[in-house]
N, C-alpha and C positions, 0 to 999 in steps of 0.2 A: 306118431312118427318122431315127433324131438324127444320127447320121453325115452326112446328106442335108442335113437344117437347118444342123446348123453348118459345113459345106461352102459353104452360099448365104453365109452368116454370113464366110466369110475370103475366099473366090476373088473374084479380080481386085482384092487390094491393098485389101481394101473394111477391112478393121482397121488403122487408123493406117499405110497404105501398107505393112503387112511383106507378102512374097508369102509365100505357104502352096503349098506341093504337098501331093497327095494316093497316099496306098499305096508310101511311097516307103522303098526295101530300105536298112534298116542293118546289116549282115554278115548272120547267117542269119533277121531279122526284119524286119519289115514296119512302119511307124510311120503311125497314121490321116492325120495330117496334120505335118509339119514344116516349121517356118520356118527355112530354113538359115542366114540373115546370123546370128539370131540362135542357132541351135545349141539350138532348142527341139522337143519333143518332144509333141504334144499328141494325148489319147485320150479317146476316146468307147467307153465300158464300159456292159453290161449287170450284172444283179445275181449272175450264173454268175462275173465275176471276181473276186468279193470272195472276201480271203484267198488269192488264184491263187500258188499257187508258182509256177507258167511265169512271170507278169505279173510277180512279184519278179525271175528272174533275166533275164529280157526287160528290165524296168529297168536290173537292174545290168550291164547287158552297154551299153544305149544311155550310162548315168552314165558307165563306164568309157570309153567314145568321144568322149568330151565334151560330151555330148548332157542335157542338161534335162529331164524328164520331167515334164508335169501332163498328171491323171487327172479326167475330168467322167463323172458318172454320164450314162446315159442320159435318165433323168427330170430331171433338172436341164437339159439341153441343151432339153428339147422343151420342160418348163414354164417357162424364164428364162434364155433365152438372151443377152438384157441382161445378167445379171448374171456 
């Protein structure tokens, strides 16, 4: 469901014109959403990934690629997606 919100939230240039795709393959990972002009990385996480060793070296694999990585919790995206 927050995945869904903040998908309405970026698709079609709607955040200050950057385009966003959606489940898009970085080497052997998947990224929720990525703005590629700008080499950003953005995640919509439940409370199962807090402290995730996978979600650390899933990071340090997309940092090592050049890639950007922010993390929004789930409850954040549904209650304040403004912010």
């Amino acid at each position: 469901m927050a995945e869904a919100l903040l998908w309405s939230e970026l698709k079609a240039r709607k955040l200050d014109g950057f385009k966003f795709v959606r489940q898009f393959p970085i080497g052997p990972y998947f990224a929720d959403f990525l703005c590629r002009e700008q080499r950003l990385v953005v995640e919509v996480d439940g409370a199962q990934h807090s402290d995730s060793a996978y979600d650390a070296r899933r990071d340090q694999f997309m940092c090592a690629e050049g890639y950007s990585v922010i993390r929004f919790w789930n409850t954040g995206v549904i209650k304040d997606r403004a912010g």
